[in-house]
GULOSE-880260 format. One record per residue (C-alpha): x, y, z. Coordinates in steps of 0.001 Angstrom, whole numbers, plus 500000, padded with zeros to 6 digits. Each point is the difference from the previous one (the first is absolute). Layout:
N
XYZ/...
END
This chain:
268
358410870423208413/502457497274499241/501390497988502217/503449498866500025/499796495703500168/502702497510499148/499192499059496352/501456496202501086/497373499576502788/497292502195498057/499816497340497358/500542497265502087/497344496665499649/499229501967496505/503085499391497761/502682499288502222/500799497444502792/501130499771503329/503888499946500572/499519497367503811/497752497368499004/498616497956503004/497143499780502288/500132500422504018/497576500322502961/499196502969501572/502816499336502767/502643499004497811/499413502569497021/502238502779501938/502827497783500442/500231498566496404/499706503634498706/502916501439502080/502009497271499147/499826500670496641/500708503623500317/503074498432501684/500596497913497575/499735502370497169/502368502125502026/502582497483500273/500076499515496183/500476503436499181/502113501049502613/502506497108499226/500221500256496072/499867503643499309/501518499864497197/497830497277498272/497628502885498084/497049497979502516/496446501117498308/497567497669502322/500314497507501790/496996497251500381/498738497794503023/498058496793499862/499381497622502483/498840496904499771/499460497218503043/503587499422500746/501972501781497328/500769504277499306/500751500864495982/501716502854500186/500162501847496247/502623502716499439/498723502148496970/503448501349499119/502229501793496494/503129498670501274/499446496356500915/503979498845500035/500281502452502767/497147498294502327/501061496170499011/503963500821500247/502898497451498679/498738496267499408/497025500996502061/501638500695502773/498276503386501461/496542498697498956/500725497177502548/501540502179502623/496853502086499779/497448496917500069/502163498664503239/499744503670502370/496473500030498557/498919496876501343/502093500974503527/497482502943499831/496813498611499429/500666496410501441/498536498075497948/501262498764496028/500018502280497007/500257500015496223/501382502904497865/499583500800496664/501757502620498037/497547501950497961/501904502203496824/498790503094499047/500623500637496210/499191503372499394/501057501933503485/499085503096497896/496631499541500733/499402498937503909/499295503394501307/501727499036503720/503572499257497631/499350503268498044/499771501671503455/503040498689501436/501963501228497066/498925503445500237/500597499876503594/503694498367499986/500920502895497096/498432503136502584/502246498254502245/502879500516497690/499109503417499834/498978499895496383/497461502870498886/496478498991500957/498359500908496573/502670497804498051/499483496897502172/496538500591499447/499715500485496460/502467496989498775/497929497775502303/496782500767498334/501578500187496472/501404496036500731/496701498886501120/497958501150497078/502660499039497503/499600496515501870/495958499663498902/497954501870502852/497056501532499313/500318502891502467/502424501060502944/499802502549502909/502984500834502459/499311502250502615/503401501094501921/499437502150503637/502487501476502480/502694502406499981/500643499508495917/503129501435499326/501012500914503293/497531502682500042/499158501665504164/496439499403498650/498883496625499344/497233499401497235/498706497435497364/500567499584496649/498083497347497550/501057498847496357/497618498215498045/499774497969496541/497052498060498365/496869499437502016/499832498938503626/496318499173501097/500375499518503467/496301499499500240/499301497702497862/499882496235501544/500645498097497322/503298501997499035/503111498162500743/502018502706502029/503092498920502150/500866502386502651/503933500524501897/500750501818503080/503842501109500415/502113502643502185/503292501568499278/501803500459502868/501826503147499161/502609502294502236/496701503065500221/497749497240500619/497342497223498536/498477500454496411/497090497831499505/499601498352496288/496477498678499180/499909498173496790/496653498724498078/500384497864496719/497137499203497957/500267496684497831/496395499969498765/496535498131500830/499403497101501428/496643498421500493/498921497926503125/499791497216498216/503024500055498094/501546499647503514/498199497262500963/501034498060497437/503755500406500237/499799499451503796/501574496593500884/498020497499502397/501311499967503357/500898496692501607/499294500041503710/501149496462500409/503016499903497683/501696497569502427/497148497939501019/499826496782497721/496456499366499317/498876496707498485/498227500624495926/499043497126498290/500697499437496509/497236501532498368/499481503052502223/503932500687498981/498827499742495896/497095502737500692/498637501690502317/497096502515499337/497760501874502335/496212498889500261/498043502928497579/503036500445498311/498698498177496540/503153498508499492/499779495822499423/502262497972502214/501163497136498004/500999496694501741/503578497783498981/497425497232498475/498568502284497983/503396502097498506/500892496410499890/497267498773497115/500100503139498624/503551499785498839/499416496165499212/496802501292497625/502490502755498713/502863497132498514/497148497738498774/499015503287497436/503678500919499765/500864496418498522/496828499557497858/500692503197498677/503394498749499003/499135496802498606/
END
């Protein structure tokens, strides 16, 4: 039997990432992670109108990145910055302690499923005809470059006494395969005969494991700490078995010296 699972967390440590990077004790972990529920919260709830896809959490010793993964980023950073700052200011009030915030665009909102999903879900709203909505948005995606994409729409469709489900599908979804890239979205219409769910799954291709580790950026637990390097650790430096050859300033030196003695007796 299949089992219904998140296709975020069921790929999770695979192909994709974490969105709250940090590390806590046993006593602490609780706290941290209902603070950034409330966090997340705060974001949405206050720019609801800012098309908000993800938002991601990283602390570091003494300092909380906060990046908003949005399609409308004038709408989150406001006139000459202004609502970005607000937001930065009531989040630090929250959290007590300081934060950074970076604005995130999303090019092509056609294909984040949780976007997609919202769409649908504001036109049920506007009482548009559940099959239309349904149809356009999976026509836009594909025309957009997806591979495959499944909408599955469930309550009282139509305004119907009896509620049901109805699914519309393009391309290939392989929800069970690990290395497919498949972005998932949760919305609900709030409509006058009551909530119509809107699942949306997108699928953008393969990825490998490690293709994703190689476009993962270091982290920098100690971006704030100054730590002393001395000249030649700054010029290279190279792990143990790595095979690479660390090459001193002396030596770069006498190498470029040897370099213009050939260059000038080749001119001569």
């Amino acid at each position: 039997m299949g089992q219904k699972v998140n296709p975020h967390g069921f790929r999770l440590g695979v192909i994709y990432d974490w969105e709250s990077k940090w590390f806590a004790e046993k006593k602490e972990y609780k706290d941290l992670l209902g603070k950034d529920r409330d966090l997340r919260r705060f974001i949405t709830d206050g720019l609801p109108d800012a098309s908000i896809s993800r938002i991601e959490i990283d602390r570091n010793a003494n300092l909380i990145t906060v990046t908003i993964h949005t399609s409308r980023p004038g709408v989150v950073i406001g006139r000459q910055g202004t609502r970005v700052e607000e937001l930065r200011t009531d989040l630090e009030k929250l959290t007590g302690g300081r934060i950074r915030v970076n604005i995130q665009e999303i090019r092509t909102p056609e294909l984040d499923a949780l976007l997609v999903a919202r769409s649908v879900a504001e036109q049920l709203t506007r009482r548009v005809a559940f099959r239309r909505a349904v149809k356009q948005a999976v026509q836009r995606t594909m025309q957009r470059g997806a591979q495959g994409i499944r909408i599955s729409v469930s309550g009282r469709l139509g305004g119907a006494e009896m509620s049901r489900s109805e699914t519309e599908t393009q391309g290939r979804v392989p929800r069970h395969t690990l290395r497919a890239d498949i972005d998932y979205g949760l919305a609900e219409a709030h409509t006058t005969f009551g909530r119509i769910g809107v699942k949306t799954w997108i699928y953008k291709g393969d990825l490998m494991p490690e293709d994703v580790e190689a476009q993962q950026p270091l982290v920098d637990l100690f971006e704030d700490e100054d730590v002393p390097v001395s000249e030649d650790e700054a010029i290279a430096v190279t792990e143990p078995d790595s095979g690479q050859v660390t090459i001193s300033v002396e030596q770069q030196e006498a190498v470029a010296r040897a370099n213009a003695d050939t260059d000038g007796e080749g001119d001569a």
